[in-house]
C-alpha positions, 0 to 999 in steps of 0.5 A: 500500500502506497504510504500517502494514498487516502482510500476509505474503509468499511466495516460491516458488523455483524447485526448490519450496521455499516461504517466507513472511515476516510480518507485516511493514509493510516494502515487500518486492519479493524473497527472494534465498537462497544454497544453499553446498555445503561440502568436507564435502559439507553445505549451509548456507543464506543468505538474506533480503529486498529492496525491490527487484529491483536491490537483490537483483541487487546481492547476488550479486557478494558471494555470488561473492567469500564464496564464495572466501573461505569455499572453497565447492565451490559455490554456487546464488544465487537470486532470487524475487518476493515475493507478498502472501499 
């Protein structure tokens, strides 16, 4: 991949939601989200990307402990590859 050339890329995860990132040059593998249910009963999303599967895997144990730390009834994490677009 030619450092300094935007493309755009595309997640798609797996209950459908499909987001797109760019025009970026970074070398971008994967989306991670967060999808948090309150006490109230309402959601808030978390999410970003990686330069790797590993790096993304390594956020959920973070996303456990924030979970406890901020009383989340629950909490869905989740990876997607990104795609050039």
């Amino acid at each position: 991949m030619a450092r300094g050339r935007k493309r755009y890329l595309t997640a798609t995860m797996p209950d459908g939601y499909v987001k797109t990132i760019g025009p970026t040059a970074d070398a971008f593998t994967h989306y991670w989200r967060i999808v948090a249910v309150l006490d109230n009963g309402k959601t808030e999303v978390f999410w970003g990307h990686t330069k790797s599967l590993a790096e993304a895997r390594k956020l959920k144990g973070p996303a456990a402990d924030g979970a406890k730390k901020r009383g989340w009834k629950s909490y869905q994490f989740e990876i997607a590859e990104l795609v050039e677009t």
